[in-house]
C-alpha positions in Angstrom: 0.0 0.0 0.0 2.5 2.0 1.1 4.8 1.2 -2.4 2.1 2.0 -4.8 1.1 5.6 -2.9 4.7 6.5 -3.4 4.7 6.1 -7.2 1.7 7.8 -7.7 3.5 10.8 -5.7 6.4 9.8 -7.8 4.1 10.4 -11.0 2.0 13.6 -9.6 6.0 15.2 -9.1 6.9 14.1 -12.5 3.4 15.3 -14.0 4.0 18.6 -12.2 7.6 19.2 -13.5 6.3 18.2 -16.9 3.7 21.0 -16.5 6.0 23.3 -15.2 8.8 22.8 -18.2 5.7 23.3 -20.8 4.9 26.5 -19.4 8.5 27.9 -19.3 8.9 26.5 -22.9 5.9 28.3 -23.6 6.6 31.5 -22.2 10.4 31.8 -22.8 11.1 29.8 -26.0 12.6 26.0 -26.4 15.5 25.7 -25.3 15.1 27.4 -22.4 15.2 24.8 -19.6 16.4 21.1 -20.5 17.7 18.3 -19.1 21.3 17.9 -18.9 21.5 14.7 -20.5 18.9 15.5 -23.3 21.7 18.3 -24.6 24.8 17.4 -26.5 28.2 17.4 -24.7 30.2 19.8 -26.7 33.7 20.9 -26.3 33.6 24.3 -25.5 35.0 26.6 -28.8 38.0 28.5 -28.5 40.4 31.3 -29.9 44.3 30.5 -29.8 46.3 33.1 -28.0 49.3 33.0 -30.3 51.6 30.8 -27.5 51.6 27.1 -27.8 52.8 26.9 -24.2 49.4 29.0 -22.9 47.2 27.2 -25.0 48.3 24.0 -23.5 48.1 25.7 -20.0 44.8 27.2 -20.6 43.4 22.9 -21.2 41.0 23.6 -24.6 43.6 25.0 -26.7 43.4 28.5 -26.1 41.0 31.2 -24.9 36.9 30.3 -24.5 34.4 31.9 -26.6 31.5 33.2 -24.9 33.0 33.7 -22.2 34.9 36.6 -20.0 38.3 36.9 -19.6 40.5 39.2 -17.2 44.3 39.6 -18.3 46.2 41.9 -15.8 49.4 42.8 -14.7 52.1 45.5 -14.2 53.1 48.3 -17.1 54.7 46.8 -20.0 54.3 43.3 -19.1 52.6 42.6 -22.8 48.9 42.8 -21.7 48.3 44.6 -25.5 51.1 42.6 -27.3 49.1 39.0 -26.1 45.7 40.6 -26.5 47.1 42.1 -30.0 48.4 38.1 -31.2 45.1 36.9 -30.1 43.4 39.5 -32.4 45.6 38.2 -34.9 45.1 35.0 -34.7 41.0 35.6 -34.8 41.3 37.2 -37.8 43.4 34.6 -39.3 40.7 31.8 -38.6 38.5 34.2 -40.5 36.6 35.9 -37.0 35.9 39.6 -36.7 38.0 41.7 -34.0 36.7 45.1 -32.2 39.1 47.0 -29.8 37.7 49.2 -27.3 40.7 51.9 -26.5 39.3 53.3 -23.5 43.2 54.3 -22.9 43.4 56.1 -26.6 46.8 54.6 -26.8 46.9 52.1 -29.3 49.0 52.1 -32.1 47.6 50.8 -35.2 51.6 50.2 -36.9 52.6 48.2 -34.1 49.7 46.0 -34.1 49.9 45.0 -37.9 53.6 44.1 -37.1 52.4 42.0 -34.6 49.9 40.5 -37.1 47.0 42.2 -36.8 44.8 42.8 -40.1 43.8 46.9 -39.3 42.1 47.1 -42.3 39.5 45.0 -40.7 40.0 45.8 -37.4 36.6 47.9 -35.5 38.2 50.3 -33.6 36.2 52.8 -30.9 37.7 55.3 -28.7 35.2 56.3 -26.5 34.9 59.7 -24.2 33.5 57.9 -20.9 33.7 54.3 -19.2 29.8 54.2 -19.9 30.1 55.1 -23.8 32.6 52.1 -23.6 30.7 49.6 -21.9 27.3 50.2 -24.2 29.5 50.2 -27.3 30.6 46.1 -26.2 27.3 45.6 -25.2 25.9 46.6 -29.0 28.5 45.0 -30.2 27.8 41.4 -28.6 24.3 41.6 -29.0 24.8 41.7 -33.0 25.8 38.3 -32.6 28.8 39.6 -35.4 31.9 40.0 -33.4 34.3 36.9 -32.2 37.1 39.0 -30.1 36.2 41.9 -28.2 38.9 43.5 -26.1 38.6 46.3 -23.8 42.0 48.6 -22.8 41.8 49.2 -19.8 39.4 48.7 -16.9 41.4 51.6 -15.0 40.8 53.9 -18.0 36.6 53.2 -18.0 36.1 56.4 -16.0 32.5 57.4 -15.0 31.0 60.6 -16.5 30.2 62.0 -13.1 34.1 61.7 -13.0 34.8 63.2 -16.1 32.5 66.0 -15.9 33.2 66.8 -12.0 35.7 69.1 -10.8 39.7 67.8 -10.6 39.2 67.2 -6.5 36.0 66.0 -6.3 35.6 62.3 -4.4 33.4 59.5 -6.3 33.5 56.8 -3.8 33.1 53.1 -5.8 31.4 54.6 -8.8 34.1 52.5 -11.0 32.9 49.2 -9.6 29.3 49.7 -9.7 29.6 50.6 -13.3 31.5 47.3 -13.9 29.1 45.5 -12.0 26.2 46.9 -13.5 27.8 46.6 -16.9 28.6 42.4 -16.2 25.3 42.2 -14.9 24.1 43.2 -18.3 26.1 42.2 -20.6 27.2 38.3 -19.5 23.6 36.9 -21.2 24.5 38.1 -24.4 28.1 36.9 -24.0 27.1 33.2 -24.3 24.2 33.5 -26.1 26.5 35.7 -29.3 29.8 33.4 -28.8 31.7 36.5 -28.4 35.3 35.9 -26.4 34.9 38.9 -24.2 38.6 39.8 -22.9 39.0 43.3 -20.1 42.8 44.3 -19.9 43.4 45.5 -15.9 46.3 47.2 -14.3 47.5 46.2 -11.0 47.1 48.4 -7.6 48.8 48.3 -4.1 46.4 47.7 -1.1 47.7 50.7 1.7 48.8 49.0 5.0 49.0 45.4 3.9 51.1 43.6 6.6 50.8 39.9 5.5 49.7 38.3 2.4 49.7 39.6 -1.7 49.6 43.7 -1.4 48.5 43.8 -5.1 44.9 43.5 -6.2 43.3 44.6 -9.5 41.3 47.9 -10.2 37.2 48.0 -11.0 35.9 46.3 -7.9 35.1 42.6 -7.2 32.6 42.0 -10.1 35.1 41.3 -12.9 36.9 38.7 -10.8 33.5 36.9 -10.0 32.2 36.7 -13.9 35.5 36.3 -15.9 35.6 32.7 -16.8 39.4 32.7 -17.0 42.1 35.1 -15.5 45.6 35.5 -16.5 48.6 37.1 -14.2 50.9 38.0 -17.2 54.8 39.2 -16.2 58.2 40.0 -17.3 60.7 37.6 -16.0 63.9 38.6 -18.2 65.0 40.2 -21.6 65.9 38.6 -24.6 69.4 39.8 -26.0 70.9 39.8 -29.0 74.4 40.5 -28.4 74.2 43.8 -25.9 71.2 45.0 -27.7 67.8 44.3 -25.7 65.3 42.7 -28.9 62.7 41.1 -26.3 61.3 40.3 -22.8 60.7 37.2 -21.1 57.2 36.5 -20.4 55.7 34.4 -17.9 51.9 33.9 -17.6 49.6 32.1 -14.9 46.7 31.2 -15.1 45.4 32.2 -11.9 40.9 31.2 -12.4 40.1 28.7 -15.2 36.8 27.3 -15.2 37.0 25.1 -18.4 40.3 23.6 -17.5 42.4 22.8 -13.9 43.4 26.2 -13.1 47.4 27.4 -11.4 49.0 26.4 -14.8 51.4 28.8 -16.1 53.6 29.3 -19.6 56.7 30.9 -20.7 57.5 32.1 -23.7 59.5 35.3 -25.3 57.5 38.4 -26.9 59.9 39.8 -29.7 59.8 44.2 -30.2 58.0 44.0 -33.2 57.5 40.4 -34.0 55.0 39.5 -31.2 55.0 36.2 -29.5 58.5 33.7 -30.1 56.1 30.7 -31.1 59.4 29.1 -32.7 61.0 29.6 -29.9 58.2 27.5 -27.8 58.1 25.0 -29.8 61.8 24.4 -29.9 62.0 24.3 -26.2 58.8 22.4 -25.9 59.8 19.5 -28.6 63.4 19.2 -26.6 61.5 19.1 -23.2 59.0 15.8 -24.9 62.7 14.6 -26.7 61.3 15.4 -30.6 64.2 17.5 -30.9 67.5 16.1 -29.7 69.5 18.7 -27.9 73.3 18.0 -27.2 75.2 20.7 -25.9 74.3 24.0 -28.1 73.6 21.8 -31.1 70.3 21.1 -32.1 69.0 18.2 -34.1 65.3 16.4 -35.8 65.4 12.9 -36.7 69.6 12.5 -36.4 69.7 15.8 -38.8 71.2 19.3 -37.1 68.9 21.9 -37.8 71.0 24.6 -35.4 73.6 25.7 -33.2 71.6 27.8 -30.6 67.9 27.9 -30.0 67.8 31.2 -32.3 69.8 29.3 -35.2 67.3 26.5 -34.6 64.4 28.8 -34.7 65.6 30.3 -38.1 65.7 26.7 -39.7 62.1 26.0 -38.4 60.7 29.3 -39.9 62.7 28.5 -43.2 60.9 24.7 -43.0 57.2 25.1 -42.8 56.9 21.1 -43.4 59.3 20.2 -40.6 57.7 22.9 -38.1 54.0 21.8 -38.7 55.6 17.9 -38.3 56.7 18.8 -35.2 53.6 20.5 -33.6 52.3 17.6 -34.4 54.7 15.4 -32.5 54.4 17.6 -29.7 50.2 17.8 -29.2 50.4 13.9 -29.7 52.9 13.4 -27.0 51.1 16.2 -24.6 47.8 14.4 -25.5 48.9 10.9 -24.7 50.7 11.6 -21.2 47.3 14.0 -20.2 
């Protein structure tokens, strides 16, 4: 007695879900609410970043569309120069790029050195943080864009600010405007596909005994909605001879939440040249034992292709067929010991 009055609660619940799914169907559209299991499980789109050592670190092969991403860090740590290759590689997949200079600093020669197509680039320089943030939000919700990138957060000043007098005190009205603007704009984010990705600059907390002194500027609200956060510095410079041609470059990956987070990569950024991807692979295939390294000498399949990683690199760059046969090596061997 007691079995068969539990089924038919059993069916009333499921009759009442059922009901309840119709209506929100009805009301909202298909699609709206479904199971888990009635959905495909896809693998979750992204846009490479340029470095194959990042890529590998971020776990899907690069950056996620539809998604939010914070990249932050000191002053010329190569925030713009990794944003820039990323915009260069979306173009070269065929995507469309907008750059939102909220700093009105970027310069249009540099980035087509780096890679970038400014032809086809959509470029807005806007007066005030709110012109800014409803530019990206028009742009996302034409469904049309694949990279947007936004320089800086700390440059996203308020109109009150702008239009106030020099010593005038606006108390958090940066991070309300970011966290109004996420509130609003995160829907259309997944719904358009569009790899949403805010450049910050780093800030000292005042009277920070114990524990990291440095947070990031615009509030708490970027932190909370960005999908994926990278902590990008400069570790060294690259030399050629006594001149300076490069920097070294580390990046963490300090929130991921398509991929196990706390990886980080290495890699050089070249002065007008962009990210060393040569130079990854290089050390990358010597790391998995593709590339044989003895002493300075370099060598692929018992044949030296270099004295030095920079000779090496040159051969690489000269050989298309051998580079591409090596990438390939090297994601085999990363995917068979993942």
């Amino acid at each position: 007695m007691a079995k068969s009055s539990k089924e038919s609660q059993t069916k009333d619940k499921e009759k009442s879900l059922q009901s309840a799914l119709s209506q929100i169907e009805t009301q909202f559209g298909p699609g709206t609410i479904m199971r888990m299991g009635d959905r495909e499980v896809q693998n979750i789109p992204s846009i490479s970043t340029g470095s194959l050592g990042l890529d590998v670190a971020l776990g899907i092969g690069g950056l996620p569309k539809g998604r939010v991403v914070e990249i932050f860090g000191p002053e010329s740590s190569g925030k713009t120069t990794l944003t820039l290759q990323i915009i260069a590689e979306c173009q070269k997949a065929g995507g469309t790029a907008a750059f939102i200079d909220a700093e009105h600093a970027l310069d249009p020669s540099y980035a087509e050195k780096i890679g970038v197509n400014v032809d086809d680039l959509l470029l807005s320089q806007p007066d005030t943080g709110e012109q800014a943030l409803e530019v990206a939000d028009i742009m996302v919700k034409s469904e049309s864009v694949d990279v947007l990138v936004i320089d800086s957060v700390a440059a996203l000043v308020p109109r009150a600010e702008i239009e106030g007098d020099m010593g005038d005190h606006h108390v958090g009205l940066q991070a309300r405007l970011m966290s109004q603007a996420l509130r609003k704009i995160t829907g259309s984010i997944q719904k358009s596909n569009t790899l949403v990705i805010f450049i910050n600059q780093i800030r000292m907390k005042i009277g920070v005994m114990f524990g990291n002194p440095e947070t990031t500027t615009g509030g708490n609200a970027l932190k909370f909605y960005s999908s994926v956060r990278l902590d990008i510095r400069r570790i060294g410079t690259v030399k050629d001879g006594d001149e300076v041609t490069g920097n070294e470059t580390r990046v963490k990956v300090v929130k991921n939440k398509v991929s196990p987070p706390f990886k980080q990569a290495e890699f050089q950024i070249i002065y007008n040249k962009g990210i060393n991807r040569t130079g990854e692979l290089v050390d990358m295939a010597a790391d998995k034992k593709i590339i044989e390294k003895a002493g300075a000498w370099y060598s692929y399949e018992g044949e030296k292709i270099g004295q030095g990683k920079s000779n090496a690199c040159e051969f690489l760059d000269a050989n298309q067929k051998i580079s591409q046969e090596i990438e390939k090596k090297l994601f085999d061997a990363i995917k068979a010991s993942a």
